[in-house]
C-alpha positions, 0 to 999 in steps of 0.5 A: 426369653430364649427357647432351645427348639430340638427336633424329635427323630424318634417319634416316627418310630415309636408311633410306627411300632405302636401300630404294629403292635396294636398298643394303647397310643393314648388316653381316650378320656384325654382325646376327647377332652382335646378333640371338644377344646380343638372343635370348640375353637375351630373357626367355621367354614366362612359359609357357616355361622358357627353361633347357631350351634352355641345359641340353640335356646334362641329360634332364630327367624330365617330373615334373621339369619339370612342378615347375619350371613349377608353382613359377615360374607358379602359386607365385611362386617359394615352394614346398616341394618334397617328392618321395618319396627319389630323384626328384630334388629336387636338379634341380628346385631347379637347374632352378628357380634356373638359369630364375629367374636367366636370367630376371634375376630372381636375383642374389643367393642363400642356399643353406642345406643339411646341412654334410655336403652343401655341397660336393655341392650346389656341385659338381651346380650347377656341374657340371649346371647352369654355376651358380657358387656360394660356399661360405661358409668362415671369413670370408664376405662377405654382402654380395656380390650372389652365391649363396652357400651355407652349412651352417645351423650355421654361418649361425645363429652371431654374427656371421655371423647378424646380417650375413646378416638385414641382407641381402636375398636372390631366393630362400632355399633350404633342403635338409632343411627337415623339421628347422624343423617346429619354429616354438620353435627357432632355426633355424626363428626364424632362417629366418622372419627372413631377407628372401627374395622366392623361397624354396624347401624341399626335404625327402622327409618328408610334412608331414601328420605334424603339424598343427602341422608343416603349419602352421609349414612353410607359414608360411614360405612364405606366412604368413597362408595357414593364418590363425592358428595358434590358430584353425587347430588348432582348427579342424582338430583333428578334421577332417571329410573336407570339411575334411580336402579343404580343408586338403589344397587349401591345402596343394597351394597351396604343396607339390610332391610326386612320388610314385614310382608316378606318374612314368614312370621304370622303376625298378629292383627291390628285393629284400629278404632277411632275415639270420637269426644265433644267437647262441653259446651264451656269448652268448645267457646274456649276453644273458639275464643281460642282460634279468633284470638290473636296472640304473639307475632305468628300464628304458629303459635296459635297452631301450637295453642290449639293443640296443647287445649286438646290436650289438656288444660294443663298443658295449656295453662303451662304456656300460657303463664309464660306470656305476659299480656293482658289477652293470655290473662284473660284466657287464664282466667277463662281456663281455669274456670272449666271442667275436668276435661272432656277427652281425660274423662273419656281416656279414664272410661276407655280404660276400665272397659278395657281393663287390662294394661294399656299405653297412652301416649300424650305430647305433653307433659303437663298433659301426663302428670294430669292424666296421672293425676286422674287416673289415680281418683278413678283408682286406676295404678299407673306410672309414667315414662318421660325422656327426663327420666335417668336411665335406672329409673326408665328401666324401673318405670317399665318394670313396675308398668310390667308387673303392678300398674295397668297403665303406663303413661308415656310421652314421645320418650316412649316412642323409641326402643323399649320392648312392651309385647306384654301389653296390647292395648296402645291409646293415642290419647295424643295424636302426633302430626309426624305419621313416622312417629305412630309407627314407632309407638306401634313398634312398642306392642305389634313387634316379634313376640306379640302374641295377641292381636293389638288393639289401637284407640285414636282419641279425636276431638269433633270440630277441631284441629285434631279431628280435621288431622286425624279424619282428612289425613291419617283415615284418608291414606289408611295410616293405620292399616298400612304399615309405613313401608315406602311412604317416606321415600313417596314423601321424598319424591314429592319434596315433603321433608317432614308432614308434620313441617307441612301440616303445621304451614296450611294450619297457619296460612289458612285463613278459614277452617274450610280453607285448611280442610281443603289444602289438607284433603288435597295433600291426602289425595296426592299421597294416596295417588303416590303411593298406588302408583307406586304399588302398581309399578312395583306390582308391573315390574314384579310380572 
């Protein structure tokens, strides 16, 4: 199309005229419809979020803002945002997408989050921030200039993964990024090759565990800032205070993480109450016979058996029915001889006492169905939550937990993501031997928006392996009081990966329970020396 451009000579001098005679130069209604349109699409100063002014429903948290105004101004729009649970990383991440997009710097976007949580992510957007979104279902189109969101599952698999690496993206976010650590994966294979110009990582996990953790997480965002990766174990294998400064310097460059006791929320309390049962008497000779049995090649699986009877017989009988001796025969028939048991009948007493809705968490299966089951004879409404679930059933589980049932009975599934501050009562009818993990369960209720004080119940079976974890490990180093801050970079710098890892090896290679509660107690005593080591350095360097 040819366009003929002609210059105006004589608007000059009809505006000149028009002032001097004091005319009507325009229509005020017409102004005004113009002058909003231009303000409207004005892009702000760069010291500005324009996006507070168009989301004045939302009171937003000073942290918050502040992360936003960091991420866009000194970050360039590439940051991992790793705000300890319930600080909101969710509205940061809006409020980072909704001010880049008013900015017309955003058309095109891929939201990549836990299956479980992509209707939830589509619903906050739409809902707190007038963001429309696509959530990618069984034949999405990539190629749309829209924000598109979709479970890495999904995403990763033909023919969806060659149709998206053919894409070039604004910005990339990703929700739970702590689970592409691992740079040998494919997740983590797939992300590194996505064409993004923003991207943005959400995870509650500190990435000071590893160095090699630091270095694949930062890589994404900004690949050469920590140099090779060769050079860069090297050099900070055994790093020196200085060097340690240094790294925590590069790191800042590209992290954003909030801690709970430096933002002005006035956070609800937490009060901790240990659930103590005994077993009957036919049940603790089970267990006994349980511990001097011999069963497999290794004694973890011993470790593993012990756990699961603490559970519940159920979860139990569902692994014991897998082997094929003549010794887990026996057991079998032993199990099937005893009682409802003791700690499910505890949960059900809690329950009514409590009489308002509450989450137990179990780690096994098997173990929820029977609780489920339970629960249902003592007339008590509850629905469970498992990771088996499809996504619109997840989402329908929580909102029949929300406005009929009173318990919602979830495994470690439960554990990630979903948002219940309605609820504030949490029961660890299961106690996870990963101390990160009761965090993250904690994160469900004790997050922004908990209005009442949360309630927390450890169940804790006297005489066995759950108690030995619970009174010379989690009470040693006052898990529950505390909120998980530095303890995994504490357990870094002692060379503990993973406790659970730990725990489960003194279980196994203690030939005595007395050899095991040393080795446990010990373990407790250097963490907690750790930790206020730590303290008092942090408190010297602060004076």
């Amino acid at each position: 199309m040819h366009i003929e451009l002609s210059r105006d000579l004589e608007f000059i001098d009809h505006l000149l005229e028009g002032i001097d005679q004091n005319q009507t130069l325009a229509n005020w209604k017409h102004f005004k419809l113009a002058y909003h349109v231009a303000d409207t699409l004005l892009i702000p100063r760069s010291n500005n979020l324009k996006a507070l002014d168009q989301l004045q429903h939302i009171d937003f948290l000073p942290h918050q803002t502040d992360t936003a105004n960091k991420v866009i101004h000194e970050m360039n729009g590439r940051a991992i945002l790793a705000d300890e649970v319930g600080l909101g990383k969710t509205i940061e991440a809006g409020l980072i997408l909704k001010e880049y997009i008013l900015r017309g710097l955003i058309k095109k976007a891929l939201i990549i989050v836990p299956a479980s949580l992509v209707n939830q992510w589509a619903s906050e957007l739409h809902e707190k921030f007038f963001i429309q979104t696509t959530i990618a279902k069984k034949k999405p189109v990539w190629t749309n200039d829209d924000i598109m969101i979709t479970s890495i599952d999904l995403a990763k698999r033909e023919p969806h993964r060659q149709a998206i690496l053919e894409q070039t993206y604004d910005l990339l976010l990703i929700d739970e990024a702590h689970k592409l650590k691992n740079n040998k994966t494919k997740n983590y294979q797939f992300v590194q090759a996505l064409s993004k110009k923003y991207c943005l990582l959400l995870t509650a996990t500190p990435i000071q565990n590893k160095l090699n953790d630091v270095f694949n997480l930062v890589t994404l965002l900004k690949p050469g800032l920590l140099g090779d990766q060769q050079t860069f174990l090297k050099r900070f294998d055994k790093p020196t205070r200085d060097l340690d400064q240094h790294l925590q310097r590069l790191i800042q460059k590209v992290m954003v993480r909030n801690l709970r006791h430096e933002t002005v929320l006035d956070w609800t309390k937490r009060h901790i109450k240990t659930i103590s049962v005994t077993f009957t008497e036919e049940e603790y000779a089970f267990y006994q016979k349980l511990e001097q049995a011999t069963i497999g090649d290794q004694s973890i699986n011993k470790t593993l058996y012990l756990r699961e009877f603490c559970s519940s017989r159920e979860a139990l009988y569902t692994t014991l029915m897998k082997e094929d001796s003549q010794l887990t025969k026996e057991l079998v028939a032993d199990l099937e001889q005893l009682p409802h048991h003791s700690k499910a009948i505890q949960l059900v007493e809690l329950i009514k006492d409590i009489n308002d809705k509450c989450i137990v968490f179990t780690e096994y299966r098997a173990t929820q169905v029977y609780l489920q089951w339970l629960l249902k004879e003592n007339q008590i409404s509850s629905v469970p939550f498992r990771g088996g679930f499809k996504r619109g059933k997840k989402d329908w589980m929580k909102q029949l937990f929300q406005e009929q049932a009173q318990v919602l009975i979830a495994t470690e599934a439960g554990g990630e993501g979903i948002n219940l501050q309605f609820c504030n009562h949490l029961i660890n009818y299961d106690l996870p031997w990963n101390p990160m993990r009761i965090e993250q369960r904690i994160g469900r209720i004790h997050r922004f928006g908990q209005k009442n004080d949360v309630h927390i119940y450890n169940f804790s079976i006297e005489k066995t392996i759950e108690d030995h974890v619970l009174q010379l490990l989690y009470n040693k180093i006052h898990l529950f009081e505390r909120i998980i801050g530095h303890l995994d970079q504490i357990l870094a710098e002692l060379n503990l990966g993973s406790l659970e890892k730990e725990i489960t090896q003194m279980v196994c290679e203690s030939k005595t329970i007395g050899e095991m509660k040393v080795k446990m107690n010990n373990l407790a005593e250097v963490i907690d020396y750790a930790q206020e080591e730590e303290n008092h350095n942090g408190n010297r360097e602060s004076s």
